[in-house]
N, CA, C and O atoms as CSV, one atom per row, in Angstrom:
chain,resi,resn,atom,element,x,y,z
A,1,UNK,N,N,2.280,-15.219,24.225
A,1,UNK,CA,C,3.185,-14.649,23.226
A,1,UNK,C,C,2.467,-14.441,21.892
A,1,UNK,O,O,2.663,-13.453,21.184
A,2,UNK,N,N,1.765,-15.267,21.644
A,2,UNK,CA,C,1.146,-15.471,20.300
A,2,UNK,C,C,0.061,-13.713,20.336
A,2,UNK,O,O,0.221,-12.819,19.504
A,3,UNK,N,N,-0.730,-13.669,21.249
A,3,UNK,CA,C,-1.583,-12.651,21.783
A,3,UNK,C,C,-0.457,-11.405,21.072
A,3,UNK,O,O,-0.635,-10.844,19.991
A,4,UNK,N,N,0.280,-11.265,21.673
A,4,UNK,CA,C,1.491,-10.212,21.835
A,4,UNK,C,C,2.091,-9.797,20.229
A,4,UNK,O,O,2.501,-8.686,19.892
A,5,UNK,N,N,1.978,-11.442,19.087
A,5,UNK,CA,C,2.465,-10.888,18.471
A,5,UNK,C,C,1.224,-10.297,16.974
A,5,UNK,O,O,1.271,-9.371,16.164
A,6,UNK,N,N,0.420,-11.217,17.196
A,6,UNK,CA,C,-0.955,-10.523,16.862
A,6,UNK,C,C,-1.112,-8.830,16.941
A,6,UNK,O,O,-0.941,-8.040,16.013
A,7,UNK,N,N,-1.441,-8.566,18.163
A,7,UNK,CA,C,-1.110,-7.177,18.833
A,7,UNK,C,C,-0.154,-6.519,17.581
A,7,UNK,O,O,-0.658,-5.857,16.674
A,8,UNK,N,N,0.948,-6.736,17.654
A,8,UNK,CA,C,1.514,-5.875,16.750
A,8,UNK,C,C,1.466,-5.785,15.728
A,8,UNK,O,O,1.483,-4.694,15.158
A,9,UNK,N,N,1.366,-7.218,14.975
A,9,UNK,CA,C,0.447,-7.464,13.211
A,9,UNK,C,C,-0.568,-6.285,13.274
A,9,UNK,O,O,-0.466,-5.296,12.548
A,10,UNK,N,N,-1.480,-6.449,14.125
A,10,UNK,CA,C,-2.507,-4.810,14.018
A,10,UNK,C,C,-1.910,-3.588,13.823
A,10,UNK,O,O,-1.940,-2.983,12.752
A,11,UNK,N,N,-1.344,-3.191,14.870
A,11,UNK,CA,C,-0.517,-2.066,14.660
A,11,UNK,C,C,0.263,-1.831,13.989
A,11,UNK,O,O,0.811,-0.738,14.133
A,12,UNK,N,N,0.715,-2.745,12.904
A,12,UNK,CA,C,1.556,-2.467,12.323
A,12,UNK,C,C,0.930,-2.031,10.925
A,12,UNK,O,O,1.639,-1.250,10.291
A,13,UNK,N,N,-0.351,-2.423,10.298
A,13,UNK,CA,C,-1.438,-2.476,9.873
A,13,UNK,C,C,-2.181,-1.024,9.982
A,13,UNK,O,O,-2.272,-0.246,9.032
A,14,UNK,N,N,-2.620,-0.818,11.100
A,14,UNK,CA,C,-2.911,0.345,11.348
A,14,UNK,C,C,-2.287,1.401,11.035
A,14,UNK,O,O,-2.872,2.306,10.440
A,15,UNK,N,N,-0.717,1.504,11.445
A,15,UNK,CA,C,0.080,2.414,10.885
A,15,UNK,C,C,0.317,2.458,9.791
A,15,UNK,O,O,0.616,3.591,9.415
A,16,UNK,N,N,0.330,1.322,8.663
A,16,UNK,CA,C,0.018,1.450,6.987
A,16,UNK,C,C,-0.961,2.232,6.854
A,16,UNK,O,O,-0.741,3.234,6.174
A,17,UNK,N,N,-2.287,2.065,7.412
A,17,UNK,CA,C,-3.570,2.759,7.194
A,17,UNK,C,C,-3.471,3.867,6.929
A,17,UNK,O,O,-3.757,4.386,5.849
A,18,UNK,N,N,-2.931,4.526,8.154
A,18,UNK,CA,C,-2.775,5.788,8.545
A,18,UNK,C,C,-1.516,6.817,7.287
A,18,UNK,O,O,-1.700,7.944,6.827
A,19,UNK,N,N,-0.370,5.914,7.070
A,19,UNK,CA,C,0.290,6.602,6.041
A,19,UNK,C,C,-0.609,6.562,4.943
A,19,UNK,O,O,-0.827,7.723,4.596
A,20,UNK,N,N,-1.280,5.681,4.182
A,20,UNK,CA,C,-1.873,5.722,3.257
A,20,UNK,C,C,-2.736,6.871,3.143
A,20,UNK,O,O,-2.571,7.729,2.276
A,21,UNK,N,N,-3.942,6.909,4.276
A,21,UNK,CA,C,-4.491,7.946,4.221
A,21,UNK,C,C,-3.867,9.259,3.902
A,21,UNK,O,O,-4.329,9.950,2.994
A,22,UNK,N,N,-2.694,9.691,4.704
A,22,UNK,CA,C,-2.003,10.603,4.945
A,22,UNK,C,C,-1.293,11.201,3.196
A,22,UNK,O,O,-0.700,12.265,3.022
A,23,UNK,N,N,-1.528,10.381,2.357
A,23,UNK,CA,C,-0.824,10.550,0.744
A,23,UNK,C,C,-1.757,10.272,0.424
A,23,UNK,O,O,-2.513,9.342,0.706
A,24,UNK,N,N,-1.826,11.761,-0.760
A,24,UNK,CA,C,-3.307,12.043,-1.845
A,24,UNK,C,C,-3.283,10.806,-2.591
A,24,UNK,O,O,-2.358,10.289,-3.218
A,25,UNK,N,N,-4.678,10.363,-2.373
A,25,UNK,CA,C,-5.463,9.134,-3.109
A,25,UNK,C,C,-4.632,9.259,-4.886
A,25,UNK,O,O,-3.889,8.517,-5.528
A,26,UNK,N,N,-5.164,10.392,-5.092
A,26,UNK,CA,C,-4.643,10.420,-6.553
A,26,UNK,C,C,-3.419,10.339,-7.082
A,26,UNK,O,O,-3.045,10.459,-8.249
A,27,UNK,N,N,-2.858,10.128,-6.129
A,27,UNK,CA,C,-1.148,9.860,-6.480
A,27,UNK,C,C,-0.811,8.902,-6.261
A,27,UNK,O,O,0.268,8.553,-6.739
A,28,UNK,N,N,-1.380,8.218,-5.632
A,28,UNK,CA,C,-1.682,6.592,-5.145
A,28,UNK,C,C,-1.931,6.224,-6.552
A,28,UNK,O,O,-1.075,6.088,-7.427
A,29,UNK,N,N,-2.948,6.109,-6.640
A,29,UNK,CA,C,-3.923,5.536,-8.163
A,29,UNK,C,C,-3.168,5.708,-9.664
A,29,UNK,O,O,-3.028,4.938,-10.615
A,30,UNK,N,N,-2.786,6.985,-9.426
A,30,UNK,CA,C,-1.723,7.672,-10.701
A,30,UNK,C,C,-0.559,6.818,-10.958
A,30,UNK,O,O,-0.292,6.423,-12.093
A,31,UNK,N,N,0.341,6.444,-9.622
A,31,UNK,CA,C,1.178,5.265,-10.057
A,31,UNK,C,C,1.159,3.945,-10.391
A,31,UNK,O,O,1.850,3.375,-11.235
A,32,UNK,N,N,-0.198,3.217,-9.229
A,32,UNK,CA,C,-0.827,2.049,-10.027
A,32,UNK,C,C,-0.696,2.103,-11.339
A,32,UNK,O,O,0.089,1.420,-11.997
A,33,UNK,N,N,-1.738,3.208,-11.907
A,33,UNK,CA,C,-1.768,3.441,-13.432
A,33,UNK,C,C,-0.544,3.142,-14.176
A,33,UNK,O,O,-0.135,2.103,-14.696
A,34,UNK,N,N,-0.086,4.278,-14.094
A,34,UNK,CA,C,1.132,3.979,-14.737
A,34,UNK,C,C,2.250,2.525,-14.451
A,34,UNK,O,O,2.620,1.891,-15.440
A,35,UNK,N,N,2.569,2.234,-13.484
A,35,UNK,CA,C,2.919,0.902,-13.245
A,35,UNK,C,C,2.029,-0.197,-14.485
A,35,UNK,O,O,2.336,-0.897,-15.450
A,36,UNK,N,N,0.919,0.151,-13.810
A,36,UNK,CA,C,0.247,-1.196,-15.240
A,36,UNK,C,C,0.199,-0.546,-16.707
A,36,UNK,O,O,-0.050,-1.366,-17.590
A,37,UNK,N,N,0.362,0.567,-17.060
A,37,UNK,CA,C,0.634,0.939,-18.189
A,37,UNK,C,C,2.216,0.391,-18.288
A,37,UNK,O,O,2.466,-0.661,-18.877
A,38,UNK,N,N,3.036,1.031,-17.791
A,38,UNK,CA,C,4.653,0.550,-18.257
A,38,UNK,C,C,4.854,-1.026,-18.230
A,38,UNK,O,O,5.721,-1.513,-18.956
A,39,UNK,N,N,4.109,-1.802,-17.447
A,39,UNK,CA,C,4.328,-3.034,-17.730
A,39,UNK,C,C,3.480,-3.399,-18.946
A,39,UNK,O,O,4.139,-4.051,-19.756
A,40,UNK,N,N,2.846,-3.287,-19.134
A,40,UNK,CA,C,1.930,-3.433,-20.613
A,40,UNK,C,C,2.810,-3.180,-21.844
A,40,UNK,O,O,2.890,-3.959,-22.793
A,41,UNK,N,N,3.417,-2.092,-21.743
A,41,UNK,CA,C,4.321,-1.650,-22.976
A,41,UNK,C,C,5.533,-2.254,-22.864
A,41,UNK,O,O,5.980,-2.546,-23.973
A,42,UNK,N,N,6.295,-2.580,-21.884
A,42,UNK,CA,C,7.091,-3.504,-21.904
A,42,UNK,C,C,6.737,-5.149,-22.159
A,42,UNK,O,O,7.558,-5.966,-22.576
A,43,UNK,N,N,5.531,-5.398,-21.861
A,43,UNK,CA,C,5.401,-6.820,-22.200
A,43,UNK,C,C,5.589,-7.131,-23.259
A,43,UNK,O,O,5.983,-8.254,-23.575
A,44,UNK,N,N,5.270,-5.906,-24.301
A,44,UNK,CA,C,5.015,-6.198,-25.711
A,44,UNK,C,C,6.245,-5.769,-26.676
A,44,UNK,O,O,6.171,-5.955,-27.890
């Protein structure tokens, strides 16, 4: 069972991979950004 559920931890993993890839890097990064920008200005 343990085997089995491993197995799917991967795949489930893999299929993150795969969406990630699938959405432009730079729009990825662009919201990081901004995320740590808006929390910055709100901290203060």
């Amino acid at each position: 069972k343990s085997i089995g559920k491993v197995e799917k931890s991967i795949m489930r993993l893999a299929a993150f991979e795969i969406m990630i890839e699938g959405v432009d890097k730079r729009i990825i990064i662009n919201e990081a950004i901004n995320k740590y920008y808006l929390k910055d200005i709100l901290n203060k």
